[in-house]
The first five atom37 places (N, CA, C, CB, O) and aatype in JSON, in Angstrom:
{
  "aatype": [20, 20, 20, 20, 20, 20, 20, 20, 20, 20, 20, 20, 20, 20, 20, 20, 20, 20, 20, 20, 20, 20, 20, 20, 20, 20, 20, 20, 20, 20, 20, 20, 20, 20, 20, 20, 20, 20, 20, 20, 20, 20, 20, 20, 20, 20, 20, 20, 20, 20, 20, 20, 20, 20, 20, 20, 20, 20, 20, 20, 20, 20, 20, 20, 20, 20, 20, 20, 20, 20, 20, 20, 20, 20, 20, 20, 20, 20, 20, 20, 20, 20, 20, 20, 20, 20, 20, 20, 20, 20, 20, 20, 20, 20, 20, 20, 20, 20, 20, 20, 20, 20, 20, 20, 20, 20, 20, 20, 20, 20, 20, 20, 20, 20, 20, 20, 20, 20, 20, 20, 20, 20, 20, 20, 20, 20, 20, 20, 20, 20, 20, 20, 20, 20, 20],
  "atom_mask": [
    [1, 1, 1, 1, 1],
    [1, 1, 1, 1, 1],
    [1, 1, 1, 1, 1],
    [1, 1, 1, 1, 1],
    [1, 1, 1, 1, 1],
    [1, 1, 1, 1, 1],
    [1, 1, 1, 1, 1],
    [1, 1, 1, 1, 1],
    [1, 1, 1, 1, 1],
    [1, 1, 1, 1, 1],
    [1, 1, 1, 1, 1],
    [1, 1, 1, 1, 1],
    [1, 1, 1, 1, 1],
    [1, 1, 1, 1, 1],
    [1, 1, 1, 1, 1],
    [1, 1, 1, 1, 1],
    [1, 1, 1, 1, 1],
    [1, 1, 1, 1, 1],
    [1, 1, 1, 1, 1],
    [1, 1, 1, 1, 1],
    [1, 1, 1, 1, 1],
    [1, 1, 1, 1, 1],
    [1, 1, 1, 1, 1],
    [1, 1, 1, 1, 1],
    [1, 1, 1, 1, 1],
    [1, 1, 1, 1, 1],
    [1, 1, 1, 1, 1],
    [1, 1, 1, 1, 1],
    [1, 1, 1, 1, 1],
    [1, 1, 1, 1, 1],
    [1, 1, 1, 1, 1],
    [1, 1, 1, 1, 1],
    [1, 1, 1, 1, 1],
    [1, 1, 1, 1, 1],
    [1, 1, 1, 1, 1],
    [1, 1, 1, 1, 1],
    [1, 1, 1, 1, 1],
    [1, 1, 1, 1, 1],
    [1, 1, 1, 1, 1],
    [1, 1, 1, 1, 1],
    [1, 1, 1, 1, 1],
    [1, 1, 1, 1, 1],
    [1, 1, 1, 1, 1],
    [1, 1, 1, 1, 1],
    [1, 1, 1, 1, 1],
    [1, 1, 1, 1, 1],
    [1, 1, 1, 1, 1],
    [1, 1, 1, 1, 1],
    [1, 1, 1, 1, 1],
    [1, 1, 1, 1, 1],
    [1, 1, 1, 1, 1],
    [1, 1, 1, 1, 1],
    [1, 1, 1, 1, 1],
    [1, 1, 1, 1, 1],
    [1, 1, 1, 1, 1],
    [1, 1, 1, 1, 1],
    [1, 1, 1, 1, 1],
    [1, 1, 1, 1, 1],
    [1, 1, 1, 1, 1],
    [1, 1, 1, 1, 1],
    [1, 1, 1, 1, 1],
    [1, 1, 1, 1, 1],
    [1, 1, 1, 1, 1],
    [1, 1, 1, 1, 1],
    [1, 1, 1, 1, 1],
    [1, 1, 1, 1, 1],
    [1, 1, 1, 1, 1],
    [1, 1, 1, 1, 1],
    [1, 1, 1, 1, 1],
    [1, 1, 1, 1, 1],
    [1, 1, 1, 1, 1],
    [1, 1, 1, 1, 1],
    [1, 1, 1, 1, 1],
    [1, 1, 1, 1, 1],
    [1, 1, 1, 1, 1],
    [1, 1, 1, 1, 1],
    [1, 1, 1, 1, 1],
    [1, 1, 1, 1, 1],
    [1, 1, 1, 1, 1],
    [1, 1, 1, 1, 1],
    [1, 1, 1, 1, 1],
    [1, 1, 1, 1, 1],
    [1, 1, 1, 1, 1],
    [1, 1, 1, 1, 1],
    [1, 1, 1, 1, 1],
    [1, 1, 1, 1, 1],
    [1, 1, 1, 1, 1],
    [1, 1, 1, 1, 1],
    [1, 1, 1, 1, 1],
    [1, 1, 1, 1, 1],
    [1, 1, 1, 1, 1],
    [1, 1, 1, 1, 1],
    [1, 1, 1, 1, 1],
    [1, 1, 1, 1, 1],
    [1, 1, 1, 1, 1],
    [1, 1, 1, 1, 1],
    [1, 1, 1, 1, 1],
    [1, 1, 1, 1, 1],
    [1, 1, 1, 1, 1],
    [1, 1, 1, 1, 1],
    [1, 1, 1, 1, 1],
    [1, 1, 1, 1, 1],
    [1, 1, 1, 1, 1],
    [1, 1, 1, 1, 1],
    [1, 1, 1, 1, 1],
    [1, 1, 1, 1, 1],
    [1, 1, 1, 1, 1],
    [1, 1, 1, 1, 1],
    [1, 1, 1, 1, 1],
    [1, 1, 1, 1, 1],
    [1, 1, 1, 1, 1],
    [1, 1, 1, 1, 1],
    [1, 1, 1, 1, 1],
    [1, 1, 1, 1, 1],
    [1, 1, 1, 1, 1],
    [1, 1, 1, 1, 1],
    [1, 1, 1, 1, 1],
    [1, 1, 1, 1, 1],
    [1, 1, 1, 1, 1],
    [1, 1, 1, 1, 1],
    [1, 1, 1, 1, 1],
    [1, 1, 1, 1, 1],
    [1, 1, 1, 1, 1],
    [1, 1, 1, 1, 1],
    [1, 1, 1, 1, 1],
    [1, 1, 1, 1, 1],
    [1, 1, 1, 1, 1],
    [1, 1, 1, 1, 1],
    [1, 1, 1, 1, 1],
    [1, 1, 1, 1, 1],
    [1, 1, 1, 1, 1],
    [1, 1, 1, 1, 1],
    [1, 1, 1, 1, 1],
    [1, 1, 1, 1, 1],
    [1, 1, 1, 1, 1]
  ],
  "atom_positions": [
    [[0.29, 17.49, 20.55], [-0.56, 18.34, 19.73], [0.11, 18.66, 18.4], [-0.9, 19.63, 20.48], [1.33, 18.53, 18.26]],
    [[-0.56, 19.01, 17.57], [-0.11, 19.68, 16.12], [-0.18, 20.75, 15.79], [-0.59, 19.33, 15.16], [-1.28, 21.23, 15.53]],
    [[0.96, 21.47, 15.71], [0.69, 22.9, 15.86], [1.12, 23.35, 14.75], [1.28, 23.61, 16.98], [2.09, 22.83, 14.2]],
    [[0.38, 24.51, 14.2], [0.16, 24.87, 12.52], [0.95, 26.42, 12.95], [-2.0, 24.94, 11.71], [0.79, 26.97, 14.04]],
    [[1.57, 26.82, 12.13], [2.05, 28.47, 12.39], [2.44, 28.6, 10.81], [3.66, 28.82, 13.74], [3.01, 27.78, 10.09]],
    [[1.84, 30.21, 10.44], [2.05, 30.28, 9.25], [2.19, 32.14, 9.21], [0.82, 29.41, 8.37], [1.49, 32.95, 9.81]],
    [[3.37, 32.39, 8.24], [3.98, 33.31, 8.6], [4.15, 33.94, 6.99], [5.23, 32.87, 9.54], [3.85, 33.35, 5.96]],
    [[4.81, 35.52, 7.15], [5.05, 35.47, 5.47], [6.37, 34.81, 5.29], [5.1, 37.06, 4.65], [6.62, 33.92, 4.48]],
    [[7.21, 35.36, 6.14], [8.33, 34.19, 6.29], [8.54, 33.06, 7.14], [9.33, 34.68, 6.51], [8.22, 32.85, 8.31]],
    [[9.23, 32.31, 6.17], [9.06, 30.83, 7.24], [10.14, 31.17, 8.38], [9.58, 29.04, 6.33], [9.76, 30.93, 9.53]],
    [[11.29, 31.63, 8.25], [12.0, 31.68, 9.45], [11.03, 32.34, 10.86], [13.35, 32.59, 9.08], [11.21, 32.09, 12.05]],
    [[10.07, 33.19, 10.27], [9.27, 33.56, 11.59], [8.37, 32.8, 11.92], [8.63, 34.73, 11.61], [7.89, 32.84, 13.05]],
    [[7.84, 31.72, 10.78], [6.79, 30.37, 11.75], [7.45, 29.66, 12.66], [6.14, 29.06, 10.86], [7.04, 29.22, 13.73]],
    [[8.9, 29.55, 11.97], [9.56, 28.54, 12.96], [9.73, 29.35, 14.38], [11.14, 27.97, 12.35], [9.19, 28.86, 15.37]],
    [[10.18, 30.08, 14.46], [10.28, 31.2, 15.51], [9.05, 31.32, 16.4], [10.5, 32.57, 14.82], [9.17, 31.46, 17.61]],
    [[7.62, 31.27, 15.68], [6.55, 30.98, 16.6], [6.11, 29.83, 17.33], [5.7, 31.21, 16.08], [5.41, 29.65, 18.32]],
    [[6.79, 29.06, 16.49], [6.68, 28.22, 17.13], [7.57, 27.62, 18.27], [6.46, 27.66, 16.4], [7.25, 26.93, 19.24]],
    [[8.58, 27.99, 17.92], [9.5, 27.96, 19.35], [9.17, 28.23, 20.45], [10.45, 28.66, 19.43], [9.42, 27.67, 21.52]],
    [[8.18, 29.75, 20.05], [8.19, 30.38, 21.41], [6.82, 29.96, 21.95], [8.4, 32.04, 21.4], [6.53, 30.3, 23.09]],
    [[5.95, 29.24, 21.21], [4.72, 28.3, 21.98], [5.01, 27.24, 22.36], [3.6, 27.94, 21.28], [4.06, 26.89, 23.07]],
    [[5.85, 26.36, 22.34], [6.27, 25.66, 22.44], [7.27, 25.59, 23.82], [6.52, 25.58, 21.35], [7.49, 24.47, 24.28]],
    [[7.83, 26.69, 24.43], [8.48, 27.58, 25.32], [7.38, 27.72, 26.24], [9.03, 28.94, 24.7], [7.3, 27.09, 27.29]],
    [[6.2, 28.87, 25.67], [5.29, 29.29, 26.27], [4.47, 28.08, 27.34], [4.53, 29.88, 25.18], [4.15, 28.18, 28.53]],
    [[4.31, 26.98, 26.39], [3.25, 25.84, 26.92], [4.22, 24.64, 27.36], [2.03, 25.27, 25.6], [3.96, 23.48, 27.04]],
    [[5.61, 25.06, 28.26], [6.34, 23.79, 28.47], [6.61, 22.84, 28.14], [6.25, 23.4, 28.97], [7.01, 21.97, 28.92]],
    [[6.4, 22.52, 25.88], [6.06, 21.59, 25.3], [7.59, 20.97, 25.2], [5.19, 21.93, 24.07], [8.47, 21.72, 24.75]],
    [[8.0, 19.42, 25.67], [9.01, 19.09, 25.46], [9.29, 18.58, 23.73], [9.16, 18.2, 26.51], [8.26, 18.19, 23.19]],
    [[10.4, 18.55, 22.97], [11.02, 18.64, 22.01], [10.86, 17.27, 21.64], [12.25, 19.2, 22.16], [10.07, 16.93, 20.76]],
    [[11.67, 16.35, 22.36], [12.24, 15.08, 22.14], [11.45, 14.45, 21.41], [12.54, 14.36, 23.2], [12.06, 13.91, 20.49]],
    [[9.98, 14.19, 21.41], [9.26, 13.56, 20.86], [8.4, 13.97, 19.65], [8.74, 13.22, 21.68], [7.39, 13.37, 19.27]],
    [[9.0, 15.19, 19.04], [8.36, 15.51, 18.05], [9.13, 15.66, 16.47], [7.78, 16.64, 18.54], [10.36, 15.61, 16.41]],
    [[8.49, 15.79, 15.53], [8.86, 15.89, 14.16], [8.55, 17.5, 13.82], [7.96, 14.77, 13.21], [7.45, 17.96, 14.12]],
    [[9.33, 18.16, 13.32], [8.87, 19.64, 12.32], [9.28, 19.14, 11.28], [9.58, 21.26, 12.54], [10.28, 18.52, 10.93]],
    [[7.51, 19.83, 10.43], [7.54, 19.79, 9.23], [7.29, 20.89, 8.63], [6.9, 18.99, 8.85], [6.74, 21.78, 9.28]],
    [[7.66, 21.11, 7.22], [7.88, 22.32, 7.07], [7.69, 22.06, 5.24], [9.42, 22.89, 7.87], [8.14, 21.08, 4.65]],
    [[6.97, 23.1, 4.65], [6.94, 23.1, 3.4], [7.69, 23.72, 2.42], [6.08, 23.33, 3.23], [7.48, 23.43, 1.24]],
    [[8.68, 24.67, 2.81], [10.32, 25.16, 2.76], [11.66, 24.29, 2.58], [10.6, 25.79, 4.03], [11.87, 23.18, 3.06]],
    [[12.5, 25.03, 1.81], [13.63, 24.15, 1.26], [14.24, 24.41, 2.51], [14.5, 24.53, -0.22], [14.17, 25.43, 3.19]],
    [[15.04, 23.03, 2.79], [16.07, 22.8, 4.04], [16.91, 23.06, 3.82], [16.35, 21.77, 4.6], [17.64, 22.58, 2.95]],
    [[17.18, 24.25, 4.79], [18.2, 24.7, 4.39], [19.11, 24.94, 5.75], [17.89, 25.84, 3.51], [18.49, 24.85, 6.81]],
    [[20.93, 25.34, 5.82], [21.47, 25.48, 7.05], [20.68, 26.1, 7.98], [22.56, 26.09, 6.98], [20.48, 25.51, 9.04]],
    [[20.05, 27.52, 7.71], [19.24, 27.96, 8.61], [17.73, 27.3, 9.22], [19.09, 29.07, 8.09], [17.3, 27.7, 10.3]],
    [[17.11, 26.43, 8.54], [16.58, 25.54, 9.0], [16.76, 24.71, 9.98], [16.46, 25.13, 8.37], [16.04, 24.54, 10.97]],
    [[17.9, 24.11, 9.64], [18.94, 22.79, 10.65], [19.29, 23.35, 11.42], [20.26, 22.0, 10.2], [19.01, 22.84, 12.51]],
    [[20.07, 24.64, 11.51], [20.08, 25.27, 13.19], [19.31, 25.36, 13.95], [20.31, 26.34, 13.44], [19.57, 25.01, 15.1]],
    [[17.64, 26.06, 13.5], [16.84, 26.17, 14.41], [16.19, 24.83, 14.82], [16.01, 27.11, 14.04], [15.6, 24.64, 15.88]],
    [[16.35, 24.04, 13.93], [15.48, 22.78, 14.71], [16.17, 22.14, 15.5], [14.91, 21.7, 13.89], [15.69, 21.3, 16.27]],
    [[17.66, 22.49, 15.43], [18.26, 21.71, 16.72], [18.36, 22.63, 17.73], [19.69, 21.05, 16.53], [18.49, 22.2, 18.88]],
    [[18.33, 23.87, 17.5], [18.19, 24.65, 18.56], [16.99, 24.55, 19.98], [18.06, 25.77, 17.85], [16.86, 24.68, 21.19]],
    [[16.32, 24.23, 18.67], [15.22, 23.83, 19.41], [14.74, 22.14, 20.11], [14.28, 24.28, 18.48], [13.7, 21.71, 20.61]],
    [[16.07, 21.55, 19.82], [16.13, 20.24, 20.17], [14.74, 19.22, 19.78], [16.41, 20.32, 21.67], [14.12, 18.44, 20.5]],
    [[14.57, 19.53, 18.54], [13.54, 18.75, 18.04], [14.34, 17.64, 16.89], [12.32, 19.83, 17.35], [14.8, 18.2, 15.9]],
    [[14.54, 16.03, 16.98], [15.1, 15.32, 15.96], [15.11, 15.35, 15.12], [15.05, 14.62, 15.82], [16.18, 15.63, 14.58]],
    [[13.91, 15.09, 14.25], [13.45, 15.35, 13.01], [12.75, 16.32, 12.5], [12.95, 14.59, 12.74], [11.77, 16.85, 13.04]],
    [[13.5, 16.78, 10.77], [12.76, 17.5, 10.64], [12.69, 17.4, 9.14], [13.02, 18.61, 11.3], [13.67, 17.15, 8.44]],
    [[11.49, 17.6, 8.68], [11.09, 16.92, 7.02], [10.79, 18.22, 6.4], [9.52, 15.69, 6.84], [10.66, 19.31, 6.96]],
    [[10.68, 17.91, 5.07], [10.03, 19.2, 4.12], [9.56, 18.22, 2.94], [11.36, 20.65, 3.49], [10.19, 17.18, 2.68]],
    [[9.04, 18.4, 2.62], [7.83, 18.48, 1.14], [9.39, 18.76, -0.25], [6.11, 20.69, 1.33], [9.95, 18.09, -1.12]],
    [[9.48, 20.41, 0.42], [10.98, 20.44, -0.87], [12.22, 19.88, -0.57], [11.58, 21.95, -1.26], [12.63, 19.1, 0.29]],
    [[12.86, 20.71, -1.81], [14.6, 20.09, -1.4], [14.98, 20.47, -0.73], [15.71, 20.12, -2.05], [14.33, 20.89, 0.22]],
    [[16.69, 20.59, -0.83], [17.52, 20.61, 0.64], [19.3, 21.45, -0.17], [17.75, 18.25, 1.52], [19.66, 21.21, -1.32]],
    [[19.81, 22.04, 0.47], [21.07, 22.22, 0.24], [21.96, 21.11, 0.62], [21.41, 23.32, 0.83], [21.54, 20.46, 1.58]],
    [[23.0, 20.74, 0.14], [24.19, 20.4, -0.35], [24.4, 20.63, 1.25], [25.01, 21.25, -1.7], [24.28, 19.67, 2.01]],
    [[24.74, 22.04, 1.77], [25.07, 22.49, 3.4], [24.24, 22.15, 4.47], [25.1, 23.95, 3.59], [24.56, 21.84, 5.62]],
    [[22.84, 22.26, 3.85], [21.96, 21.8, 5.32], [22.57, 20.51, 5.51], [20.06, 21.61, 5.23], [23.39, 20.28, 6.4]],
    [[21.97, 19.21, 4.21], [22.3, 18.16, 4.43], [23.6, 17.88, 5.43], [22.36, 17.73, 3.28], [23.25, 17.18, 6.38]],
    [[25.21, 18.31, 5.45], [26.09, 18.0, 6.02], [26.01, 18.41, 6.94], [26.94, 18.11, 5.65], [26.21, 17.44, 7.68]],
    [[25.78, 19.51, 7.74], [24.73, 20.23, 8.54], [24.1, 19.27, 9.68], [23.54, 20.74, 7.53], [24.6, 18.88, 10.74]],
    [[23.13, 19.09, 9.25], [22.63, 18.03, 9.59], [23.08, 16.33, 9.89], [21.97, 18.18, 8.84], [22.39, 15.5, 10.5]],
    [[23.71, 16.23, 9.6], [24.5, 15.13, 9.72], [25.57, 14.99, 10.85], [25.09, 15.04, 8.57], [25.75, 14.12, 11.7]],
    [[26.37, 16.42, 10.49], [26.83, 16.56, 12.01], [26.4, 16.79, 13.66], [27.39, 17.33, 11.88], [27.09, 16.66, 14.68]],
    [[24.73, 17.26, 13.46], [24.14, 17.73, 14.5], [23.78, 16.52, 14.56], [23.25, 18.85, 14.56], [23.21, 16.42, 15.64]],
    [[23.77, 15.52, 14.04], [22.91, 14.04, 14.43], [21.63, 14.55, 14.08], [22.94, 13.38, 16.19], [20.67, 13.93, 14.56]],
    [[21.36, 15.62, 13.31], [19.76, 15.43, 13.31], [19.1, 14.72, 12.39], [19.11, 16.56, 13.22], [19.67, 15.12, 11.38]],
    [[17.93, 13.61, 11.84], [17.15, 13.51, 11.22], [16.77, 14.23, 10.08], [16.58, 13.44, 11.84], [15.86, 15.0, 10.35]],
    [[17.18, 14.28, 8.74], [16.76, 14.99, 8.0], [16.32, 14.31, 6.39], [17.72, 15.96, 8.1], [17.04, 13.84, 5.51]],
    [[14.81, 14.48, 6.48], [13.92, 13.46, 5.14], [13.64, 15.35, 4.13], [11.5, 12.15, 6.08], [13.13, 16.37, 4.61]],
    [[14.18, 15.14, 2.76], [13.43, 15.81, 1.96], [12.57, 15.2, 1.0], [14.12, 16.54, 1.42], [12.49, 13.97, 1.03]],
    [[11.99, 15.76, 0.27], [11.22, 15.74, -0.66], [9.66, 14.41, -0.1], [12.36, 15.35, -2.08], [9.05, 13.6, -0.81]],
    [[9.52, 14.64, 1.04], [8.41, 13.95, 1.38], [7.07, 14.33, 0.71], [8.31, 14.05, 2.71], [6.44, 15.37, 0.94]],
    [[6.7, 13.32, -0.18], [5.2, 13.39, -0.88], [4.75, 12.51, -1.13], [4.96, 13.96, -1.93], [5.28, 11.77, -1.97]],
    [[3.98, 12.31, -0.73], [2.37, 11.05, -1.15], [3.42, 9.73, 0.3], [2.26, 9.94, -4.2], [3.73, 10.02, 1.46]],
    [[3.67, 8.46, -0.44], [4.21, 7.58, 0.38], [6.24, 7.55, -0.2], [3.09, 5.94, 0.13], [6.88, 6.5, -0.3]],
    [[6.9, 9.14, -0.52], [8.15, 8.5, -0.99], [8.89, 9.89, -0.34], [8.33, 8.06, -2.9], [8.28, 10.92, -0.04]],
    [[10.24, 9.69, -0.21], [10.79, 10.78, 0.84], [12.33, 10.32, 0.47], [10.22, 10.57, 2.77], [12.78, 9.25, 0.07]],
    [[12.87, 11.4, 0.71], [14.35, 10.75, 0.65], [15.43, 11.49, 2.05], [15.12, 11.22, -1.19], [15.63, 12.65, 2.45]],
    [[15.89, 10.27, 2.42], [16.56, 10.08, 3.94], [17.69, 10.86, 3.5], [16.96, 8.38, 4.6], [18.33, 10.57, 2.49]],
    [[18.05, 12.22, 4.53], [19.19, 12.75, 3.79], [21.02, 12.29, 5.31], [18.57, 15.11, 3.41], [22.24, 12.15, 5.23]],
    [[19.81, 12.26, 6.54], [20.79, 12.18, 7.39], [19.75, 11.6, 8.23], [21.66, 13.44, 7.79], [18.55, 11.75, 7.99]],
    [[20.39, 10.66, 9.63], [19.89, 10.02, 10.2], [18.73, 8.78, 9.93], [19.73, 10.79, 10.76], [17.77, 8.5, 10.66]],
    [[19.09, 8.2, 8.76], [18.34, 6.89, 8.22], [18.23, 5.97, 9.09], [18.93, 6.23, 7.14], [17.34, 5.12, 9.21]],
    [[19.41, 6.19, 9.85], [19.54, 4.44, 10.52], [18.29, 4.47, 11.89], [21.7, 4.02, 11.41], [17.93, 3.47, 12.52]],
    [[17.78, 6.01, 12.12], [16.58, 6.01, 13.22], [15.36, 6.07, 12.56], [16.59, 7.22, 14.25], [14.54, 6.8, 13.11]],
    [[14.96, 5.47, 11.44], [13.81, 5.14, 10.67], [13.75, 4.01, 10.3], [13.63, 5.77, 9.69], [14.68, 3.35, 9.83]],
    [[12.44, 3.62, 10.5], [11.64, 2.49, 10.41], [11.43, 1.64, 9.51], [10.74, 2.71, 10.58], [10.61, 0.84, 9.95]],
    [[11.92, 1.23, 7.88], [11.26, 1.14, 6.86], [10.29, -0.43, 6.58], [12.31, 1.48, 5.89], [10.52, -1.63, 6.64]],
    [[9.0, 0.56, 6.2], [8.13, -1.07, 5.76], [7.35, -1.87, 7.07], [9.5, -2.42, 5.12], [6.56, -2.77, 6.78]],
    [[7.56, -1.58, 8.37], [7.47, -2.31, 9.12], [6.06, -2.42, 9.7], [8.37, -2.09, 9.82], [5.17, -1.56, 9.75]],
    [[6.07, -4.0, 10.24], [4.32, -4.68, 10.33], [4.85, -4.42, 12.1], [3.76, -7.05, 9.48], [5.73, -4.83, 12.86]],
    [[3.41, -3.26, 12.15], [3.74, -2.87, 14.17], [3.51, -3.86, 14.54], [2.8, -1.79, 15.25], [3.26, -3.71, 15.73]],
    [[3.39, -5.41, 14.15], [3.67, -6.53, 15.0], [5.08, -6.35, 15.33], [3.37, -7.9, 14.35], [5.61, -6.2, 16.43]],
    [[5.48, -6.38, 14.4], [7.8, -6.66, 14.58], [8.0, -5.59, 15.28], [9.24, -6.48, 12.82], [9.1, -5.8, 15.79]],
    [[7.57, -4.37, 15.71], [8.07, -3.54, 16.93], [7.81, -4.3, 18.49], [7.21, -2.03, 16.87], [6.7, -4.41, 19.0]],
    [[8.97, -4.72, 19.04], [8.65, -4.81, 20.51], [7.96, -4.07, 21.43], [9.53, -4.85, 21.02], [8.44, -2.99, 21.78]],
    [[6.79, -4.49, 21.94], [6.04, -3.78, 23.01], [6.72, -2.59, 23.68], [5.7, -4.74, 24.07], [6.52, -1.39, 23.47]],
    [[7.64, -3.22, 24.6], [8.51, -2.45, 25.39], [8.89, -0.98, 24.41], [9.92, -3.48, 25.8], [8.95, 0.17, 24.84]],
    [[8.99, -1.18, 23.76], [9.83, 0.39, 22.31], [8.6, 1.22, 22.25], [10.32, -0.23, 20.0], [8.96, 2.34, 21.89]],
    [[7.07, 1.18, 22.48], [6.12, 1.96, 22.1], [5.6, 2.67, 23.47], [5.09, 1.15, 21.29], [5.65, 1.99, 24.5]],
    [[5.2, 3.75, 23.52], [4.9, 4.42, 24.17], [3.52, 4.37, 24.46], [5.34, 5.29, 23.84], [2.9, 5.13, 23.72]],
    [[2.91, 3.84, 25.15], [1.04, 4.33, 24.95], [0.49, 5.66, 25.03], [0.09, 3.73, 26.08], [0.68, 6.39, 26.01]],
    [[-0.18, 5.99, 24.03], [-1.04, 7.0, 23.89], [-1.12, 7.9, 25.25], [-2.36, 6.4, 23.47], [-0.95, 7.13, 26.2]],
    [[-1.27, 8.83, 25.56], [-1.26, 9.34, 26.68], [-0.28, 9.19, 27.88], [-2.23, 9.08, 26.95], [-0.63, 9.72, 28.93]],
    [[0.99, 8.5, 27.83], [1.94, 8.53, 28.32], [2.82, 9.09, 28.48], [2.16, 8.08, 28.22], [3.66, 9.11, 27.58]],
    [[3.07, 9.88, 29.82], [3.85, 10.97, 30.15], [5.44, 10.52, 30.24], [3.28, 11.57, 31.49], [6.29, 11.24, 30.77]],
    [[5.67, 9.42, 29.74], [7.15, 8.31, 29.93], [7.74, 9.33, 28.37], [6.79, 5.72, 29.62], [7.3, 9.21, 27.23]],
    [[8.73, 10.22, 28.81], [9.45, 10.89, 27.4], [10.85, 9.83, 27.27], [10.02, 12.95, 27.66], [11.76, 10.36, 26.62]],
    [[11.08, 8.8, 27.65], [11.74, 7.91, 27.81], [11.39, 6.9, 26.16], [11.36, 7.34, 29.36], [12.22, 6.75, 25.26]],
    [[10.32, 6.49, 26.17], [10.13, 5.66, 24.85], [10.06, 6.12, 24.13], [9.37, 4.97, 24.58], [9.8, 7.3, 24.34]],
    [[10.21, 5.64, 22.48], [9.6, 6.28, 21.45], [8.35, 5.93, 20.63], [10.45, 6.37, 20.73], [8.33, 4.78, 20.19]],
    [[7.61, 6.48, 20.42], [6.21, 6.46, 19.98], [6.32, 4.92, 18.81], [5.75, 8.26, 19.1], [7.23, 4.39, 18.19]],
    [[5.4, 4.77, 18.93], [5.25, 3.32, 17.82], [5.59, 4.17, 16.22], [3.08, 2.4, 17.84], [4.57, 4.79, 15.92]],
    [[6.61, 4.34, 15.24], [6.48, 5.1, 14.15], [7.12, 3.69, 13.19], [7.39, 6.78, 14.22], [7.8, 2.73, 13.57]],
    [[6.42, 4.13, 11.46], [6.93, 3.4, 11.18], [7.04, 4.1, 9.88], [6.49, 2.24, 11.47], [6.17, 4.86, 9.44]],
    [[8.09, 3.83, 9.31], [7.68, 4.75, 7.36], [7.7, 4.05, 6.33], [8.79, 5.93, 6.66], [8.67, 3.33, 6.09]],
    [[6.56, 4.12, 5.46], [6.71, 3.04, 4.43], [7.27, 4.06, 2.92], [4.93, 2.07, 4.21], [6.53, 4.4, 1.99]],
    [[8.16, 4.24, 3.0], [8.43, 5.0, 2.14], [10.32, 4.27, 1.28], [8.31, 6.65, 3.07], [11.05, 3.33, 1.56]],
    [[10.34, 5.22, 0.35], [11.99, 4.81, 0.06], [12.97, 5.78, 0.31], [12.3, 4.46, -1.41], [12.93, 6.97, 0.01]],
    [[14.08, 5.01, 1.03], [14.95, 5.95, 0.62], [16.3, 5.59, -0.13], [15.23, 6.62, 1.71], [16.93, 4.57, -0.39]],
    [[16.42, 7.08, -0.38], [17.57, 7.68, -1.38], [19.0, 8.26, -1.04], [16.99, 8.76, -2.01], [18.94, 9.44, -0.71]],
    [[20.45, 7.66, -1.04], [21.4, 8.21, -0.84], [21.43, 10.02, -0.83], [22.14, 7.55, -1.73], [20.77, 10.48, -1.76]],
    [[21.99, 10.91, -0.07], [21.99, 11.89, -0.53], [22.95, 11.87, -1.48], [22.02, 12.71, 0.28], [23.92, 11.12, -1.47]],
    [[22.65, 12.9, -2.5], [23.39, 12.76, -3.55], [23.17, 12.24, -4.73], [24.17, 12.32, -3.26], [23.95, 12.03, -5.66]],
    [[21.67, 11.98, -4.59], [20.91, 11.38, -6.05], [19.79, 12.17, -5.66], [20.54, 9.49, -6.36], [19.59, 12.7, -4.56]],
    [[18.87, 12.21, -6.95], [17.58, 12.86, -6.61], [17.07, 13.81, -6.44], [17.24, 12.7, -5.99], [15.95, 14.21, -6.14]],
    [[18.46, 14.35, -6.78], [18.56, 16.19, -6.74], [17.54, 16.84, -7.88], [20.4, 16.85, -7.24], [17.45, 18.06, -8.01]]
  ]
}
């Protein structure tokens, strides 16, 4: 599901959403938070807290989240808009350009499959950017 939470502060959407997410036994592993807020350390804690991989924003990012992030192994894309994004940590678990022919069967999950074992067919056609440019 896609779940929308909107708060005056963002640290309390994220927070709601934790706790629905808690509430409705929703497992982590297979999802993305997105967020229209600069990434920041306190960001990157809670999304790994919450054991969710990835997590994107629309804005920028600190200098600290980024390393941050890098050490948690988490996934972290800023400045995602229209088809262009820049990979700040965990690039090498993104997709780029790819025809879902060249994904092996076996790697996709079908629709309605309770297997938290695979990962969903994803693919990003977007570019990315060293951190450290693009600031």
């Amino acid at each position: 599901p896609l779940v929308y939470m909107e708060d005056i502060g963002r640290h309390n959407a994220v927070d709601k959403i934790a706790g629905w997410m808690f509430l409705n036994k929703v497992t982590p592993e297979d999802k993305i938070f997105y967020t229209t807020g600069r990434l920041t350390t306190e960001m990157v804690i809670k999304t790994v807290q919450m054991r969710i991989p990835v997590l994107i924003s629309r804005s920028g990012f600190t200098n600290e989240a980024v390393a941050l992030a890098r050490r948690a192994g988490l996934t972290l894309i800023g400045r995602a808009k229209g088809r262009r994004f820049i990979a700040l940590s965990g690039e090498d678990r993104i997709l780029f350009d790819v025809d879902d022919d060249a994904i092996p069967q076996d790697a996709v999950r079908d629709e309605g499959s309770d297997d938290q074992q695979s990962p969903q067919r994803a693919g990003a056609a977007g570019n990315s950017v060293p951190a450290g440019r693009d600031r």
